[in-house]
C-alpha positions in Angstrom: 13.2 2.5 48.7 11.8 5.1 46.3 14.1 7.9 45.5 13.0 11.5 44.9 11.8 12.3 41.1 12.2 15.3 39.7 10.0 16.1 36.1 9.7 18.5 33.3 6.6 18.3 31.0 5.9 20.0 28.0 1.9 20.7 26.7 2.3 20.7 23.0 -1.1 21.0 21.3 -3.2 18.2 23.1 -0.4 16.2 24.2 1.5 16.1 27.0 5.3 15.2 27.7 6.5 14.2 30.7 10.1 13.0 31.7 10.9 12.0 34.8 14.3 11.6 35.8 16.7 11.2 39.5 19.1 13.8 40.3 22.2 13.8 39.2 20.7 11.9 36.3 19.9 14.9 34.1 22.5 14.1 31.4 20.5 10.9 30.9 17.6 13.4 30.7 19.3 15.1 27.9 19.7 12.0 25.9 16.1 11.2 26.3 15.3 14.2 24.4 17.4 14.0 21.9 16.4 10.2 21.2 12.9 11.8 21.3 13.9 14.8 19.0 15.4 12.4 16.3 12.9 10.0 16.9 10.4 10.5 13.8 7.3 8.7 15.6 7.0 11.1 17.9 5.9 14.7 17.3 8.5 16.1 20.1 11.2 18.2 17.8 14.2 20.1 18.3 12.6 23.0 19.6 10.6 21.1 22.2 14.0 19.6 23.2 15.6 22.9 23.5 12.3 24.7 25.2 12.9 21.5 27.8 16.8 22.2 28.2 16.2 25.4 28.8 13.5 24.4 31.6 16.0 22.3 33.4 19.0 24.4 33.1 16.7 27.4 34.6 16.1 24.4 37.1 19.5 23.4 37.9 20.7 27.1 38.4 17.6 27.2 41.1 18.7 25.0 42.8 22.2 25.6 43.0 20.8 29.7 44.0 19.4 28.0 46.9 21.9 25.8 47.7 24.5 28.9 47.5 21.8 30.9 49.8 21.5 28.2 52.1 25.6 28.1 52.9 25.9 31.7 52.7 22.8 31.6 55.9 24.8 28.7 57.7 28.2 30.9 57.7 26.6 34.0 58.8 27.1 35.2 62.5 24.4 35.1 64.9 23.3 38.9 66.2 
């Protein structure tokens, strides 16, 4: 069964990151970048990895708005 993938990419120049990762797995996320970041073979750096945490913070606080709007709809009376 194939579960739902979220992604953040990042256009840097003419390259292209993309990291894919479950939910609930975005601390695993956050390791990736920083095991990109220190990684000297690849030109991703510690701003890219903080441009990205930013992206999925902004993400994750989405999602939870939604969520939050979604209850707030269920527990409202009907007219």
């Amino acid at each position: 069964m194939n579960s739902i993938k979220r992604q953040l990419v990042l256009n840097k120049g003419a390259e292209k990151f993309i990291f894919r990762y479950e939910p609930g797995h975005e601390d695993d996320l956050l390791d990736a970048l920083i095991a990109n970041a220190k990684d000297s073979r690849t030109t991703l750096d510690w701003f890219d990895a903080a441009v990205l945490s930013f992206k999925l913070t902004q993400s994750l606080i989405g999602q939870a708005d939604q969520l939050l709007g979604e209850n707030y709809d269920a527990q409202m009376p009907a007219n």
